[in-house]
mmCIF file of the protein (N, C-alpha, C, O) and its ligand, coordinates in Angstrom:
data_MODEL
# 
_entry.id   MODEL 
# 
loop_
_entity.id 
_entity.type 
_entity.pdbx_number_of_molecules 
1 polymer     1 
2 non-polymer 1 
# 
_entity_poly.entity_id                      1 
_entity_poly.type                           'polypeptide(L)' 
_entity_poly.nstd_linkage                   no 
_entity_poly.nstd_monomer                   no 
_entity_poly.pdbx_seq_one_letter_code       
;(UNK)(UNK)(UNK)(UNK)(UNK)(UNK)(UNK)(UNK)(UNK)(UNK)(UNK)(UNK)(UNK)(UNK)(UNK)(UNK)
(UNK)(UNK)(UNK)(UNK)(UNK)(UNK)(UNK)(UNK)(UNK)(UNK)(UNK)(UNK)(UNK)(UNK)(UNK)(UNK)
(UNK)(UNK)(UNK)(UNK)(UNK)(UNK)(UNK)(UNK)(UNK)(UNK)(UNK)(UNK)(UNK)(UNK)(UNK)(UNK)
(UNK)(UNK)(UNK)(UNK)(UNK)
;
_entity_poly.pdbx_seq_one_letter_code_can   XXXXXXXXXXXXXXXXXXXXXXXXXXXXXXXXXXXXXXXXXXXXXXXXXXXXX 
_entity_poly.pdbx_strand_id                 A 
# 
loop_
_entity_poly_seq.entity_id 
_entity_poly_seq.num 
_entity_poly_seq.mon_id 
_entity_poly_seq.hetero 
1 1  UNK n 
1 2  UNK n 
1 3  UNK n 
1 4  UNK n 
1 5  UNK n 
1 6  UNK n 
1 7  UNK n 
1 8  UNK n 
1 9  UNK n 
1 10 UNK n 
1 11 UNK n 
1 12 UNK n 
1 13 UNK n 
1 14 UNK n 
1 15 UNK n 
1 16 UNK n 
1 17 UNK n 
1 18 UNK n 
1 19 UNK n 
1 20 UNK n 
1 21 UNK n 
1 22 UNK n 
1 23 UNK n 
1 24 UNK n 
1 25 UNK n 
1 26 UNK n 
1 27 UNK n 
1 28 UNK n 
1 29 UNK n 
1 30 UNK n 
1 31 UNK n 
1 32 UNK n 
1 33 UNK n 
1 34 UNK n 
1 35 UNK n 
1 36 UNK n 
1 37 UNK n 
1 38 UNK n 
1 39 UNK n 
1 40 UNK n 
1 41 UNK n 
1 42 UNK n 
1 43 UNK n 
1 44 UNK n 
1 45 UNK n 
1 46 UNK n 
1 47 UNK n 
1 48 UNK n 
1 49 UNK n 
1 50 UNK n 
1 51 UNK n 
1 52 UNK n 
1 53 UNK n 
# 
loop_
_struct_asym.id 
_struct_asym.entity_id 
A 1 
B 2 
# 
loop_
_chem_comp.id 
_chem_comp.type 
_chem_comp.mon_nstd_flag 
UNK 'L-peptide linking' . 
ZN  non-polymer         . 
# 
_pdbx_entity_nonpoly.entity_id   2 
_pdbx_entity_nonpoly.name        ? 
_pdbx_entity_nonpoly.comp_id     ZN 
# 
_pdbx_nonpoly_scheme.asym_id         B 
_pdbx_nonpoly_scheme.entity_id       2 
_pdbx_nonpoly_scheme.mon_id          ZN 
_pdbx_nonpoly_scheme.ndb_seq_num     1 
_pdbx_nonpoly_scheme.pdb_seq_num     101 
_pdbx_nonpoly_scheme.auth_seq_num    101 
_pdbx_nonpoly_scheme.pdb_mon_id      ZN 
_pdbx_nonpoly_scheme.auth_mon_id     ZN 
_pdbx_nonpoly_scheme.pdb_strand_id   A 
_pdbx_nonpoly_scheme.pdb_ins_code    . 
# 
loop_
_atom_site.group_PDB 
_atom_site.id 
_atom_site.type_symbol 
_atom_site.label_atom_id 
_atom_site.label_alt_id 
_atom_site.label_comp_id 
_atom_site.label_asym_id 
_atom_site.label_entity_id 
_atom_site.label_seq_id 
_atom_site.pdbx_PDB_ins_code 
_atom_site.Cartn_x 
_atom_site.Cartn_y 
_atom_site.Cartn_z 
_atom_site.occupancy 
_atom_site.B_iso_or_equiv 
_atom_site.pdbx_formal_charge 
_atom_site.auth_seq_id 
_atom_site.auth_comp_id 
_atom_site.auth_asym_id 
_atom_site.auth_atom_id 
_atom_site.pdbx_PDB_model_num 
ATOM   1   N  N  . UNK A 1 1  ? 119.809 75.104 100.578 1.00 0.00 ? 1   UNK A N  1 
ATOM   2   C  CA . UNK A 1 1  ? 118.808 76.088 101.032 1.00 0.00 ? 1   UNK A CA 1 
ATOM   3   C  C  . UNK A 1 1  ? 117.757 76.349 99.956  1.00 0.00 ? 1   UNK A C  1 
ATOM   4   O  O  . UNK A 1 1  ? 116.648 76.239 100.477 1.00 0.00 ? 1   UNK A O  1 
ATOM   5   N  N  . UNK A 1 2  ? 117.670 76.648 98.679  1.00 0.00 ? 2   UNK A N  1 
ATOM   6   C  CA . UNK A 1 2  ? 117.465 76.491 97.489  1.00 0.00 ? 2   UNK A CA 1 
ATOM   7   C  C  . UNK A 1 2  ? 116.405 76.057 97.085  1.00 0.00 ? 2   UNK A C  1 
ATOM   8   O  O  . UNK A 1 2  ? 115.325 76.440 96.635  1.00 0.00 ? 2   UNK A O  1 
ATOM   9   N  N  . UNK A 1 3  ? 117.193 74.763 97.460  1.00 0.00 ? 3   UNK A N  1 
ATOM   10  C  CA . UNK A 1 3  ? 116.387 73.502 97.033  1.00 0.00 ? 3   UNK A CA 1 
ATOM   11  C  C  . UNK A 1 3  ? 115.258 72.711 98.386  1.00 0.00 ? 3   UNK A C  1 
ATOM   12  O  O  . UNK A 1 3  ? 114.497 71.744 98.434  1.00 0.00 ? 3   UNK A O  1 
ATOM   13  N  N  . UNK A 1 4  ? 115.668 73.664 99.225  1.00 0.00 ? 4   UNK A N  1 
ATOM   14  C  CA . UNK A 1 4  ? 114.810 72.826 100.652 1.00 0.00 ? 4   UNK A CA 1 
ATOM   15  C  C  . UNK A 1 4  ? 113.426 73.988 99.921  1.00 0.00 ? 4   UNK A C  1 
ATOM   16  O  O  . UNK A 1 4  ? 112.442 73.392 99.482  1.00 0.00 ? 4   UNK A O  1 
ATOM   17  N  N  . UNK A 1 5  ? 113.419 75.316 99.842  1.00 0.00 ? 5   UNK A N  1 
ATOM   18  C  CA . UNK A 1 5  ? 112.707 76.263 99.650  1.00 0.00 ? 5   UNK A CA 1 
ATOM   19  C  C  . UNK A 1 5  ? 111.823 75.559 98.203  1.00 0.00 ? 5   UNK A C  1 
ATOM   20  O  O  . UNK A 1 5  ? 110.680 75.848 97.850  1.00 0.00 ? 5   UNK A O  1 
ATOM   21  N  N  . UNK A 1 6  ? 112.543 74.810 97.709  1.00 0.00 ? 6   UNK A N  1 
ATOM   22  C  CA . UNK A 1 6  ? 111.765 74.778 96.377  1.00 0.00 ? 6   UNK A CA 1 
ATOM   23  C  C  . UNK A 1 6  ? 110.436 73.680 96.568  1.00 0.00 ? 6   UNK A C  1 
ATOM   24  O  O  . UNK A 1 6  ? 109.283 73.565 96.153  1.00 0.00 ? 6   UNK A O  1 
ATOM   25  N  N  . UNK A 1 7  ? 111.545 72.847 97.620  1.00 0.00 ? 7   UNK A N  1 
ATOM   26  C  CA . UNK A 1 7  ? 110.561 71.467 98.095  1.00 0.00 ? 7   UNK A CA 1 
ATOM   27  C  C  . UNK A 1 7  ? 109.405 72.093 98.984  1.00 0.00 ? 7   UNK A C  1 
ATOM   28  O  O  . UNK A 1 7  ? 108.296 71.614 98.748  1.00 0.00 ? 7   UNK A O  1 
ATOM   29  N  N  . UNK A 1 8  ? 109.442 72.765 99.655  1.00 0.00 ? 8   UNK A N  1 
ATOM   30  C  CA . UNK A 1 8  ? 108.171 73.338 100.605 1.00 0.00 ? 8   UNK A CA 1 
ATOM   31  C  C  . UNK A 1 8  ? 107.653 74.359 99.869  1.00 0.00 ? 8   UNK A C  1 
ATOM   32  O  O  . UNK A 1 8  ? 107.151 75.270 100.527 1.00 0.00 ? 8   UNK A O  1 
ATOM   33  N  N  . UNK A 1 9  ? 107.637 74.462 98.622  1.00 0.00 ? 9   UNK A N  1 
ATOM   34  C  CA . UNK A 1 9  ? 106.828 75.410 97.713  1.00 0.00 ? 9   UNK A CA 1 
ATOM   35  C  C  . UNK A 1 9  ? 106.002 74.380 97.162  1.00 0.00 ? 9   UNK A C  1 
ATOM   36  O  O  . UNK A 1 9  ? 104.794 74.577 97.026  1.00 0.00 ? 9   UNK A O  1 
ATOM   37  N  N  . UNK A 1 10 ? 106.536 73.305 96.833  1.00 0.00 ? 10  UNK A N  1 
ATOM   38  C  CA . UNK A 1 10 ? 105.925 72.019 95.985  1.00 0.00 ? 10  UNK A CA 1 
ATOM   39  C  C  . UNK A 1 10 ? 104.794 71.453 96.774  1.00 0.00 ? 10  UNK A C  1 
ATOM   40  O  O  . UNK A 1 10 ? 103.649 71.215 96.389  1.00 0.00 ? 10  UNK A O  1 
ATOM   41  N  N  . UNK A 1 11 ? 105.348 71.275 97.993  1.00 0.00 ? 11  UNK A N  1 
ATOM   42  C  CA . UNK A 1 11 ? 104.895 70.509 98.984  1.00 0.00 ? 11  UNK A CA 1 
ATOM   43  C  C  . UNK A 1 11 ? 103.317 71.288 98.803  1.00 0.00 ? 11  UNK A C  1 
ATOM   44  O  O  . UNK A 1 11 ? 102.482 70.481 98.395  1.00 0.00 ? 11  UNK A O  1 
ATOM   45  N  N  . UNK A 1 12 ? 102.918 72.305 98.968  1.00 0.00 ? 12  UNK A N  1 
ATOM   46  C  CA . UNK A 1 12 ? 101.670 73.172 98.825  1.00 0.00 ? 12  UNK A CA 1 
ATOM   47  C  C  . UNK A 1 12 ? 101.209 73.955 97.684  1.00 0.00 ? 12  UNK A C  1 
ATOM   48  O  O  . UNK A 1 12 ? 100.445 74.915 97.589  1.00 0.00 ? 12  UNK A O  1 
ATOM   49  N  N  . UNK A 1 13 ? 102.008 73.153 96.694  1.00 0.00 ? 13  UNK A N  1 
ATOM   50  C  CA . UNK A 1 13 ? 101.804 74.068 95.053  1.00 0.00 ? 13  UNK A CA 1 
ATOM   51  C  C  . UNK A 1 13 ? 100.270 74.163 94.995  1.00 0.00 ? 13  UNK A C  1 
ATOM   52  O  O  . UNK A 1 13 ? 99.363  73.386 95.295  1.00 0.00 ? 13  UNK A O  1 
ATOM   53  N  N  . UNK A 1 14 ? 100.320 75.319 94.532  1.00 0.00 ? 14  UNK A N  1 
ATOM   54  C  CA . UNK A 1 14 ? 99.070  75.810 93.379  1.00 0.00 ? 14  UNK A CA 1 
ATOM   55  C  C  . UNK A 1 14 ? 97.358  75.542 94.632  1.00 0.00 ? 14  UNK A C  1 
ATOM   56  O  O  . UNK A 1 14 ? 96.172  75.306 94.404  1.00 0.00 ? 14  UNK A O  1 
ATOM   57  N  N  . UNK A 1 15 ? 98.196  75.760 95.901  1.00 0.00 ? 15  UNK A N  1 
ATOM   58  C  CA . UNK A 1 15 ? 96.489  76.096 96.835  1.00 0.00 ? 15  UNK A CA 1 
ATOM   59  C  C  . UNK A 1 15 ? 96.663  77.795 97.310  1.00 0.00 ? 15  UNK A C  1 
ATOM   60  O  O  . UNK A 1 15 ? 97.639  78.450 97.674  1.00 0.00 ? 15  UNK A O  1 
ATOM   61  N  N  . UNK A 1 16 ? 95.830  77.986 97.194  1.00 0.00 ? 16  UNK A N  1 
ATOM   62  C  CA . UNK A 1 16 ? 95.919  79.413 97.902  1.00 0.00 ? 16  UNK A CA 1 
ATOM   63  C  C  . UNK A 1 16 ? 94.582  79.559 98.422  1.00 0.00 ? 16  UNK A C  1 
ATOM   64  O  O  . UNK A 1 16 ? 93.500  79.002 98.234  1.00 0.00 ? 16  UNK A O  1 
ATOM   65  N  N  . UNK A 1 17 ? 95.155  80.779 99.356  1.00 0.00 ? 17  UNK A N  1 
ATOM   66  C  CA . UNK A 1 17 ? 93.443  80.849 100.123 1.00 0.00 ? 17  UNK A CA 1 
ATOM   67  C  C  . UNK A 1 17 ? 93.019  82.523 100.251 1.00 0.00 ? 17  UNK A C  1 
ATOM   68  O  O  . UNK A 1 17 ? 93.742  83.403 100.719 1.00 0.00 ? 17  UNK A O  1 
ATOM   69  N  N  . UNK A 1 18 ? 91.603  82.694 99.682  1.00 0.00 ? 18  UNK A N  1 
ATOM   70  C  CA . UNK A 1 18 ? 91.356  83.950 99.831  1.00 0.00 ? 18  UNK A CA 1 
ATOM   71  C  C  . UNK A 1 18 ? 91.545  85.094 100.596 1.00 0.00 ? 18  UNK A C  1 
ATOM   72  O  O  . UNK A 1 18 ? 91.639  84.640 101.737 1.00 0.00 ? 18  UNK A O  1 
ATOM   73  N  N  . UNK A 1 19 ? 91.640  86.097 100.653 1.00 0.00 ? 19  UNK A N  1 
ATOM   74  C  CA . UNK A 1 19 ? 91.804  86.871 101.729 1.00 0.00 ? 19  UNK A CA 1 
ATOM   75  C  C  . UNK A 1 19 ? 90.389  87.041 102.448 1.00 0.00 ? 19  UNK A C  1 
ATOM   76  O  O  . UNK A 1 19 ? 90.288  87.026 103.675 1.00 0.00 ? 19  UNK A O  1 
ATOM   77  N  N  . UNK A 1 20 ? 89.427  87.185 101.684 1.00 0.00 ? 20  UNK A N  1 
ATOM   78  C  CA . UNK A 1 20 ? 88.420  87.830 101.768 1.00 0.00 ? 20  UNK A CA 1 
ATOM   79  C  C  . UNK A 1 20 ? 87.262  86.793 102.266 1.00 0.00 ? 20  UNK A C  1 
ATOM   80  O  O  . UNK A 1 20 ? 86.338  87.385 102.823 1.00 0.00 ? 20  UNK A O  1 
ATOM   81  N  N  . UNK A 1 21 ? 87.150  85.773 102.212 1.00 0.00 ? 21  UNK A N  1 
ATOM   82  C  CA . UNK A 1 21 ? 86.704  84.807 102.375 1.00 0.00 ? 21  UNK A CA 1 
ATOM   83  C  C  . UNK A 1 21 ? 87.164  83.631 102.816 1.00 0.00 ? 21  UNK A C  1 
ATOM   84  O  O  . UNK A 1 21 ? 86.484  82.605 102.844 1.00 0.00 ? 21  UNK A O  1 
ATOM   85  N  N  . UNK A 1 22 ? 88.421  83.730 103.205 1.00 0.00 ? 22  UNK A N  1 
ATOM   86  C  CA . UNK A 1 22 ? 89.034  82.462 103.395 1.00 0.00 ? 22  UNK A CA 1 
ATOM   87  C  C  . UNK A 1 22 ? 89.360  81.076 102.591 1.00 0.00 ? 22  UNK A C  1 
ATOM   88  O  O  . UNK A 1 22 ? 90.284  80.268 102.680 1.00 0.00 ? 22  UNK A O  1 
ATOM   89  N  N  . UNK A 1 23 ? 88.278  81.150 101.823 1.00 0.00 ? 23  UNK A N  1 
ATOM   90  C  CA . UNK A 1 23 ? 87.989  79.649 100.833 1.00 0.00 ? 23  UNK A CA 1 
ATOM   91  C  C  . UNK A 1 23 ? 89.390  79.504 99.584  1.00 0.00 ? 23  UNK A C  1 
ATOM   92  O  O  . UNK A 1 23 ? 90.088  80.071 98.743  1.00 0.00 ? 23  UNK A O  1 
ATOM   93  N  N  . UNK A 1 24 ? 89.029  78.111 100.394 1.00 0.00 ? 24  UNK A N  1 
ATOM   94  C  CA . UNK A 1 24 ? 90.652  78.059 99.401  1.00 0.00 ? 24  UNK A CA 1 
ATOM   95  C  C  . UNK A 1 24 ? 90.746  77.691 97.605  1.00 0.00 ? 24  UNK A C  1 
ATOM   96  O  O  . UNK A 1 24 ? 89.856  77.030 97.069  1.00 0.00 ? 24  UNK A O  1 
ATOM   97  N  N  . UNK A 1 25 ? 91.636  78.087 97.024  1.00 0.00 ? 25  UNK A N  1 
ATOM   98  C  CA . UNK A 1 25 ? 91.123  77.946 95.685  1.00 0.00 ? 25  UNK A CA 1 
ATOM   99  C  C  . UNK A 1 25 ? 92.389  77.488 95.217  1.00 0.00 ? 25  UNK A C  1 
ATOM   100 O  O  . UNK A 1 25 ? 93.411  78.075 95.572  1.00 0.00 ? 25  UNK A O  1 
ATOM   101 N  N  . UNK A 1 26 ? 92.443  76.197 94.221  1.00 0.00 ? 26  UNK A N  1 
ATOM   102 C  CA . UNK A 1 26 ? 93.454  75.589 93.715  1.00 0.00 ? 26  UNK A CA 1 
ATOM   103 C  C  . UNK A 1 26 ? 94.351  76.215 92.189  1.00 0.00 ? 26  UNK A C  1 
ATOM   104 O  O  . UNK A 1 26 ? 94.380  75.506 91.183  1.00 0.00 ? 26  UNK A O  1 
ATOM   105 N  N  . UNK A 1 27 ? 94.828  77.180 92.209  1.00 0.00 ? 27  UNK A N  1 
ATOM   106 C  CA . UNK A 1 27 ? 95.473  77.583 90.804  1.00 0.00 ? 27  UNK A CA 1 
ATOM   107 C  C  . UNK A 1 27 ? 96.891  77.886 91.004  1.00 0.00 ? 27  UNK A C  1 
ATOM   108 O  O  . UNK A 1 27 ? 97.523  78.031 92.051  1.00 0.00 ? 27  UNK A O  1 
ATOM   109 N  N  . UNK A 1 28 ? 97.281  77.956 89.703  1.00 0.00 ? 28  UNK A N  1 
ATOM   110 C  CA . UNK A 1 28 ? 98.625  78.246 90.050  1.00 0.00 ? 28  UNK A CA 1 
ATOM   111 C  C  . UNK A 1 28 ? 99.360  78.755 89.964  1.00 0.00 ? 28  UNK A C  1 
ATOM   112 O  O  . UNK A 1 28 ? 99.459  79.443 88.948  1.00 0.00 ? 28  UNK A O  1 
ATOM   113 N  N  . UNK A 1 29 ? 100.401 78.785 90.962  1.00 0.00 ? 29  UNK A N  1 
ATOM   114 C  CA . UNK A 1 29 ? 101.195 80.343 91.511  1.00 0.00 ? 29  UNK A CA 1 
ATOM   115 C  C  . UNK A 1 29 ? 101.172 81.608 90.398  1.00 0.00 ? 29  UNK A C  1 
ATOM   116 O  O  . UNK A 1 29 ? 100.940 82.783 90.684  1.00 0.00 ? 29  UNK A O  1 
ATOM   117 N  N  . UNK A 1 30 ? 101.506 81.014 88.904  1.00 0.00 ? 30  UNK A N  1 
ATOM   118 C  CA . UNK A 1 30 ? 102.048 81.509 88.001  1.00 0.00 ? 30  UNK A CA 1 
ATOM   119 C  C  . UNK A 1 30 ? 100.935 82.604 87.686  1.00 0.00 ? 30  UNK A C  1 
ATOM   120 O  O  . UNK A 1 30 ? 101.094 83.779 87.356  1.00 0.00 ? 30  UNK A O  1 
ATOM   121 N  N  . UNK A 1 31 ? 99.772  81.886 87.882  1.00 0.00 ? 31  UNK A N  1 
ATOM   122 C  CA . UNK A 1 31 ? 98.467  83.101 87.364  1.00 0.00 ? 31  UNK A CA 1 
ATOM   123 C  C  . UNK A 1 31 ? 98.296  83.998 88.426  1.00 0.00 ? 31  UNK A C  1 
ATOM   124 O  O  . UNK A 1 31 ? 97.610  84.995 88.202  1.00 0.00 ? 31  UNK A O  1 
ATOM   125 N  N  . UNK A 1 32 ? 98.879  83.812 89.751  1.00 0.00 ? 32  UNK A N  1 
ATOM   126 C  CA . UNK A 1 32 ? 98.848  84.429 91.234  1.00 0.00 ? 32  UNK A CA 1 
ATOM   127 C  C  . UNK A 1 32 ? 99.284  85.489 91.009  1.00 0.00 ? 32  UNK A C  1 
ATOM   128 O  O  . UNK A 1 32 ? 98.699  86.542 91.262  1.00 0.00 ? 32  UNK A O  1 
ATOM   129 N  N  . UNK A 1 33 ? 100.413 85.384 90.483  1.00 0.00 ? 33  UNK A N  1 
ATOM   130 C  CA . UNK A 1 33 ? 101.691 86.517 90.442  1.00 0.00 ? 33  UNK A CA 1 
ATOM   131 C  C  . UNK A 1 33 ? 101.364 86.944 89.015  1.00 0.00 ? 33  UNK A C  1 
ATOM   132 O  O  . UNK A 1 33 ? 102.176 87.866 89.088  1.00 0.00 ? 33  UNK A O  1 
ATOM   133 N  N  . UNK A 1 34 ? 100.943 87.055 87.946  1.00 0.00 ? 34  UNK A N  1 
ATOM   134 C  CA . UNK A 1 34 ? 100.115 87.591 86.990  1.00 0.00 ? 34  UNK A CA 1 
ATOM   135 C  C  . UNK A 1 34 ? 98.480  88.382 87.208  1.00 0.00 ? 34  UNK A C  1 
ATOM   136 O  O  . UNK A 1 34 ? 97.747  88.998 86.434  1.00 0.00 ? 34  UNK A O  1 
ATOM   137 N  N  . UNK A 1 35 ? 98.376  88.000 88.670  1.00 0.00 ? 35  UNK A N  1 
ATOM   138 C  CA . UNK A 1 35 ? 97.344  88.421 88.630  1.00 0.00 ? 35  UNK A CA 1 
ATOM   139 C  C  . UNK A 1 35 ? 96.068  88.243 88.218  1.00 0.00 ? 35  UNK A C  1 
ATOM   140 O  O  . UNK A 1 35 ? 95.119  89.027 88.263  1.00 0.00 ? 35  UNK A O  1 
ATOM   141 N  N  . UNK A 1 36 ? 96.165  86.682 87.646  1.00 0.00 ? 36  UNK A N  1 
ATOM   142 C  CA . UNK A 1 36 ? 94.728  86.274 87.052  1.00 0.00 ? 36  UNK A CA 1 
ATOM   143 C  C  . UNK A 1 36 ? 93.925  85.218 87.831  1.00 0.00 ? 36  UNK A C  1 
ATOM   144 O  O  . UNK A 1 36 ? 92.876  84.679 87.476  1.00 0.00 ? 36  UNK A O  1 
ATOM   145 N  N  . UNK A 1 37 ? 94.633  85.027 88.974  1.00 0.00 ? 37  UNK A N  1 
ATOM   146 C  CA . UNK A 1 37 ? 93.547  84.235 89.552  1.00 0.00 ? 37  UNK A CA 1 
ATOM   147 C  C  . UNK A 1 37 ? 92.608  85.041 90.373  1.00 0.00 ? 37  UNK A C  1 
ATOM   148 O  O  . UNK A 1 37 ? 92.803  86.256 90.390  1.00 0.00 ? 37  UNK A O  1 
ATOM   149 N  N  . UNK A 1 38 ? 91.636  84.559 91.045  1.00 0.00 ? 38  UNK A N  1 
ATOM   150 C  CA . UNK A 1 38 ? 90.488  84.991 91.241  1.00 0.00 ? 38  UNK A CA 1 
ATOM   151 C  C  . UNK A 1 38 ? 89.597  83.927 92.063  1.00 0.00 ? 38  UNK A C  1 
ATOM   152 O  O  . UNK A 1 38 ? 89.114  82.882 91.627  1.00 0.00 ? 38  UNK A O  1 
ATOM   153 N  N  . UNK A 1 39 ? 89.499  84.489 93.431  1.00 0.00 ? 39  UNK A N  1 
ATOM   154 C  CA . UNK A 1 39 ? 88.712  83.785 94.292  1.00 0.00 ? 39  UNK A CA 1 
ATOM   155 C  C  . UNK A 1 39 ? 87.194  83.489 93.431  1.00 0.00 ? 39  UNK A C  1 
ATOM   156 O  O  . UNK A 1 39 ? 86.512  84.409 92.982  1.00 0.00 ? 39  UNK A O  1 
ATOM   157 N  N  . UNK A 1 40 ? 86.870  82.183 93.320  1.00 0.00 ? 40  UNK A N  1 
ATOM   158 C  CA . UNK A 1 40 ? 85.433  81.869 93.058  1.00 0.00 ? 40  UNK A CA 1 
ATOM   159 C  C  . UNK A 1 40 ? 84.032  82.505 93.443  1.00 0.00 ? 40  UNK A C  1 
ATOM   160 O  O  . UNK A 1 40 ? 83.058  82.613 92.698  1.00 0.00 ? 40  UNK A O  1 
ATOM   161 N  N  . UNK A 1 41 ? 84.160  82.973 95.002  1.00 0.00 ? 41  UNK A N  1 
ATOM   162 C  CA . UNK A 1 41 ? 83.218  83.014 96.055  1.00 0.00 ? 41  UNK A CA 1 
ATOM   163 C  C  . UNK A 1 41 ? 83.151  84.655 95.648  1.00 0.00 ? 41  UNK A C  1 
ATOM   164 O  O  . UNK A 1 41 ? 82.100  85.089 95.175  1.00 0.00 ? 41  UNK A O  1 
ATOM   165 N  N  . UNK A 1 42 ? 84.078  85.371 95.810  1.00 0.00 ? 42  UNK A N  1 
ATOM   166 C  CA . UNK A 1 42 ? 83.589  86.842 95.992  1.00 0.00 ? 42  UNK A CA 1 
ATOM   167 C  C  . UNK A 1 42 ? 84.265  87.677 94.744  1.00 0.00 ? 42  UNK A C  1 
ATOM   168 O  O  . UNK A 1 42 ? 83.892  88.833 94.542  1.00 0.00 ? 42  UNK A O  1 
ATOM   169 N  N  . UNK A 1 43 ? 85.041  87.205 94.099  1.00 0.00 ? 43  UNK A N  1 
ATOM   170 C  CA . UNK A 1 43 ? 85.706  87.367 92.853  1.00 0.00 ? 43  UNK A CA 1 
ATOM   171 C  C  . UNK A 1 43 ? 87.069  88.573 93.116  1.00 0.00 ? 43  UNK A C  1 
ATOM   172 O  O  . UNK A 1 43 ? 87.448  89.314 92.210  1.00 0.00 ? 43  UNK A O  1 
ATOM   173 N  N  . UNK A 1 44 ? 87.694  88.576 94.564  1.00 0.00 ? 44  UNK A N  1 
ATOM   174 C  CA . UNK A 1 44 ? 88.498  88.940 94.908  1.00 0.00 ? 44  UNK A CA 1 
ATOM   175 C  C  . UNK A 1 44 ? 89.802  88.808 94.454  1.00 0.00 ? 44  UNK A C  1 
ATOM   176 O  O  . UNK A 1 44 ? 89.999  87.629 94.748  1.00 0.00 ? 44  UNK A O  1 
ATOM   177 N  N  . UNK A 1 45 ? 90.795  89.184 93.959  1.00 0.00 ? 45  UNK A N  1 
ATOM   178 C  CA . UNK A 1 45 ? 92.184  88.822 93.738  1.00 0.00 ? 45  UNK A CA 1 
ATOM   179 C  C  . UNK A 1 45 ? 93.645  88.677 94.590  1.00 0.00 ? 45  UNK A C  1 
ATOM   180 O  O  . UNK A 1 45 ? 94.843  88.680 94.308  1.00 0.00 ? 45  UNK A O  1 
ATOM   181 N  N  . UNK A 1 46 ? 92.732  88.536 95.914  1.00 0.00 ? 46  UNK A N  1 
ATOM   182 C  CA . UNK A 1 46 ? 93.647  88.753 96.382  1.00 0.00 ? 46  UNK A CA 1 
ATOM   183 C  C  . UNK A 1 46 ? 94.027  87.586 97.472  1.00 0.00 ? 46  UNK A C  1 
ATOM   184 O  O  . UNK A 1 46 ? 93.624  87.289 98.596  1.00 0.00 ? 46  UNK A O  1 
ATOM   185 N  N  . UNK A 1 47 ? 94.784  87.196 96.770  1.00 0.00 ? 47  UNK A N  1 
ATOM   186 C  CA . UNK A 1 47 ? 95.333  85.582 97.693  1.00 0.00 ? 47  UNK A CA 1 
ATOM   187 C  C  . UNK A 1 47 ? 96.441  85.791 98.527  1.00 0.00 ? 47  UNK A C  1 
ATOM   188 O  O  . UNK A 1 47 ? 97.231  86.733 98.486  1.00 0.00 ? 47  UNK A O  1 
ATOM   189 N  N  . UNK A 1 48 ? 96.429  84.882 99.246  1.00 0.00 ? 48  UNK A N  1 
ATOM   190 C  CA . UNK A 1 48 ? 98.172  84.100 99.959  1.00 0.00 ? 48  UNK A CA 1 
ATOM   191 C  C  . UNK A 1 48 ? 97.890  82.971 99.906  1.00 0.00 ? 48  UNK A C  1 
ATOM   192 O  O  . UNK A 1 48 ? 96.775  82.453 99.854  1.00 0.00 ? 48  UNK A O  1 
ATOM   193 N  N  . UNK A 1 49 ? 99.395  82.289 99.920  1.00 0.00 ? 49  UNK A N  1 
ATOM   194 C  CA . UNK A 1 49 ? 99.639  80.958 99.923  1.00 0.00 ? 49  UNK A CA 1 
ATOM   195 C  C  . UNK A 1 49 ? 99.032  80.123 100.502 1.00 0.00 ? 49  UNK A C  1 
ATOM   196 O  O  . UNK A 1 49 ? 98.309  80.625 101.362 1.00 0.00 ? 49  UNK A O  1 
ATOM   197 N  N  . UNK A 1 50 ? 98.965  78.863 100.435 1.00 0.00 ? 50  UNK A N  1 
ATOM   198 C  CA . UNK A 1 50 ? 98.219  78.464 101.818 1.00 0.00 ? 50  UNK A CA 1 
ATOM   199 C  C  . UNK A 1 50 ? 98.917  77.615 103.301 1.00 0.00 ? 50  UNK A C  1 
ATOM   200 O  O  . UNK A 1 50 ? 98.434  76.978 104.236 1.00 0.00 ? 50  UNK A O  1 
ATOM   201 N  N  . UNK A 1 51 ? 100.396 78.060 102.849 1.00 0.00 ? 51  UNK A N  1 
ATOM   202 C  CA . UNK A 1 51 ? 101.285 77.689 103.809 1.00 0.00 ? 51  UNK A CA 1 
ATOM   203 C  C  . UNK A 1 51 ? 101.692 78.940 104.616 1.00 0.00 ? 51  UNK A C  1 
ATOM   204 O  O  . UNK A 1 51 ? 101.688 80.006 104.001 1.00 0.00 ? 51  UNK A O  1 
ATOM   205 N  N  . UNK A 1 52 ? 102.079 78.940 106.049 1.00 0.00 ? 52  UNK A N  1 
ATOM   206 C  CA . UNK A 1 52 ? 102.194 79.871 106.804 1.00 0.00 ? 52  UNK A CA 1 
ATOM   207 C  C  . UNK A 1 52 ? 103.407 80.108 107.173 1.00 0.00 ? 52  UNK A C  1 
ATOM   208 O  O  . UNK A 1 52 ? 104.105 79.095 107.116 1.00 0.00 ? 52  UNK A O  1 
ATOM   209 N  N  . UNK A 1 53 ? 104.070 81.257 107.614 1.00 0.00 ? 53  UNK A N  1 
ATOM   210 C  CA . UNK A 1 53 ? 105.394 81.272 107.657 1.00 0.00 ? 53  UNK A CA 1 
ATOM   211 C  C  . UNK A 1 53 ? 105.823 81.485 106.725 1.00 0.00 ? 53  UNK A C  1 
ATOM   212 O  O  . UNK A 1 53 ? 107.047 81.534 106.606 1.00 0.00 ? 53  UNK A O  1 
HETATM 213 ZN ZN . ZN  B 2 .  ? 86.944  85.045 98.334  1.00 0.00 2 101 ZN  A ZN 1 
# 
């Protein structure tokens, strides 16, 4: 279970997509959950993944 979870994290590593704009922006998770990434377009912080479910 684990390891299926780890593979469909991989599978879509490090895309996320804005809230605010939609536009998707490539960084990774690690700065997500630190809080340092930052949509390009509107300088929003506020992402989700870009996998659903
Ligand atoms: Zn944005």
């Amino acid at each position: 279970m684990v390891k299926f979870e780890e593979a469909r994290v991989r599978k879509h590593k490090d895309i996320f997509v804005c809230r605010k704009c939609k536009s998707k922006i490539k960084v990774s998770s690690f700065k997500v959950s630190q809080g340092e990434a930052r949509c390009r377009k509107c300088r929003r912080s506020v992402l989700r993944p870009k996998r659903k479910k």
